[in-house]
C-alpha positions in Angstrom: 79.3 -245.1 7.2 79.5 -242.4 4.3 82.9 -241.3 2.4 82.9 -238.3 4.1 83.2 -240.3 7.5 85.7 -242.4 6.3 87.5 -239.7 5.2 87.2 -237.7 8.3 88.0 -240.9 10.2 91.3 -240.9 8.3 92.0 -237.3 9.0 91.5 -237.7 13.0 93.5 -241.5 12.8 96.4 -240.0 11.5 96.2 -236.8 14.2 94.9 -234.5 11.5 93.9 -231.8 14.4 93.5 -228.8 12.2 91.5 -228.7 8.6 90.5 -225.7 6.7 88.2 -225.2 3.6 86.9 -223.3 0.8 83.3 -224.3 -0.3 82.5 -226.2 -3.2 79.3 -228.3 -3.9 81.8 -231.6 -4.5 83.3 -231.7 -0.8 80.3 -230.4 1.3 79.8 -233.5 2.5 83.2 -233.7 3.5 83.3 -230.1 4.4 79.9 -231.0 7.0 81.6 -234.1 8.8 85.0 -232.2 9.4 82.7 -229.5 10.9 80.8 -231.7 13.3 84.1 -233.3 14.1 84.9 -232.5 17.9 89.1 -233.3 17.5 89.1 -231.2 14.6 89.7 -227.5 14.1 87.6 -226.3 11.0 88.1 -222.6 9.9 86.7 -222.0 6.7 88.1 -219.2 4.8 87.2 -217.6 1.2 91.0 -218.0 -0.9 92.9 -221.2 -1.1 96.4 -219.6 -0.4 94.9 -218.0 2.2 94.4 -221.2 4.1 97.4 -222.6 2.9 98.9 -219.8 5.8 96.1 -221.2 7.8 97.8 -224.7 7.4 101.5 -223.8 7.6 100.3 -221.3 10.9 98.8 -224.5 12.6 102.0 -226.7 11.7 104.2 -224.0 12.8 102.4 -224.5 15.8 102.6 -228.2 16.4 99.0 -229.1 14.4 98.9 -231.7 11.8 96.6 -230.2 9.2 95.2 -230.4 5.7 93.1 -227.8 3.2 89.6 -228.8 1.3 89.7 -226.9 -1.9 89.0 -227.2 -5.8 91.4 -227.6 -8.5 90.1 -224.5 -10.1 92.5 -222.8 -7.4 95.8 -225.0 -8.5 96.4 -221.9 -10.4 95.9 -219.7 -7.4 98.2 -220.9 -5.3 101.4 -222.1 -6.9 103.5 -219.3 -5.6 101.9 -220.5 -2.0 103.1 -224.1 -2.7 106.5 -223.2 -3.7 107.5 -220.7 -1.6 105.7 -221.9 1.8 105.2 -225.4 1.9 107.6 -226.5 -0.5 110.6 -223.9 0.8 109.4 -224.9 4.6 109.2 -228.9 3.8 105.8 -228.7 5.2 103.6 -231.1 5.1 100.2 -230.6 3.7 97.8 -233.2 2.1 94.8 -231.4 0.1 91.7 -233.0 -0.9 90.9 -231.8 -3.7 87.6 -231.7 -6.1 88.8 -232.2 -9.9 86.2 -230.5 -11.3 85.9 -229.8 -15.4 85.8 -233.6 -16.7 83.2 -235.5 -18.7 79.8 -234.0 -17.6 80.9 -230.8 -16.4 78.4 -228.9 -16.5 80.4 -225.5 -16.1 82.4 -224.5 -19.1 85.2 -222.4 -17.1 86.0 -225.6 -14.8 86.9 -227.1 -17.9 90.0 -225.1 -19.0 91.7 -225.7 -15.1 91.4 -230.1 -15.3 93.0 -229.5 -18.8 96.0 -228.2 -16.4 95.6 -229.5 -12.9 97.7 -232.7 -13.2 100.7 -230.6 -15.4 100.8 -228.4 -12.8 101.1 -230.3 -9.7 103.7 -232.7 -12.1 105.6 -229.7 -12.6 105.5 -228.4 -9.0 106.9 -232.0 -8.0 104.0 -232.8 -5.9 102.4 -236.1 -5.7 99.0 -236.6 -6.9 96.6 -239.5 -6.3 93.1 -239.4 -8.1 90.0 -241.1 -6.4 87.6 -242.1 -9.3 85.8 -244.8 -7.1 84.8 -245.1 -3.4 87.5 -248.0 -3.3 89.9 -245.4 -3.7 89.8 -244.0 -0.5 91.2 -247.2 1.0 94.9 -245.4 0.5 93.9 -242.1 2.1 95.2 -242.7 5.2 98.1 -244.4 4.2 98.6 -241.5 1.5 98.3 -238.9 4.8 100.6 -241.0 6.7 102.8 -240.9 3.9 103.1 -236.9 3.6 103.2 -236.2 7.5 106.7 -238.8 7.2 108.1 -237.1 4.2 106.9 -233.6 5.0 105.9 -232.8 1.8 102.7 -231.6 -0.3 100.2 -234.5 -1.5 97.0 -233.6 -3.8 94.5 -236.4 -3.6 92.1 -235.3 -6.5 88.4 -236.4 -6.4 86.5 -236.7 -9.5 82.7 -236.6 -10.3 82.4 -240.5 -10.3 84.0 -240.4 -6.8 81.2 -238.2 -5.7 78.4 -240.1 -7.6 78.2 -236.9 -10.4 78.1 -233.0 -10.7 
């Protein structure tokens, strides 16, 4: 079984009904296995606060869900965070690519890891990072976690956790 199964698996074992993405290279894996997942609802859509309303529509509407993004959008969507999910108490893990560490091999990806983890510090919202495929092993209970508390979570996935760039 591949990380992107075992993370899909986690999704649907914690009722995840309803997951939508933005593409990046890093997840596609993930992005694939969500796709062919039949208890999953994937809409893919081009702006990360954009499916933010995606997620908080599908809550609102008695769907577990979760968003697929990169951190390069952290920036993007603070207002979202704060004002939806955070104001709402709704809960909303994202899987996020931490793009811009050692072996980057895009300069601008760079300048948004330098900030990622202030900013979701400063927003209040827990952050895990994955660096290894052992990692994973607390995704489900980190989903579990945010679905109890209905809050945020951003479970950051690095290059080693994706074998490289």
């Amino acid at each position: 079984m591949t990380i992107h199964d075992r993370l899909v698996d986690d999704f649907v074992a914690n009722k995840v009904e309803f997951i939508t993405t933005v593409p990046c290279k890093q997840l596609g894996g993930v992005i694939e296995a969500v796709d062919k997942h039949d208890s999953i609802m994937h809409v893919p859509c081009n702006k990360e606060d954009e499916g933010i309303g995606l997620c908080a529509g599908a809550h609102m509407g008695g769907k577990r869900s979760a968003i697929i993004m990169q951190n390069t959008a952290i920036g993007v969507v603070v207002n979202t965070l704060v004002t939806l999910t955070q104001y709402y108490r709704l809960p909303l893990p994202m899987l996020i690519s931490y793009r811009g560490e050692l072996g980057e091999p895009v300069a601008c990806q760079v300048e948004m890891a330098v900030h990622t983890k202030a900013l979701l510090s400063q927003l209040n919202i827990p952050t895990y990072h994955f660096h290894q495929e052992e990692d994973a092993a607390e995704f489900g209970a980190i989903l579990s976690h945010t679905y109890m508390c209905n809050k945020p979570v951003a479970i950051l996935t690095d290059a080693t956790f994706w074998k490289g760039y």
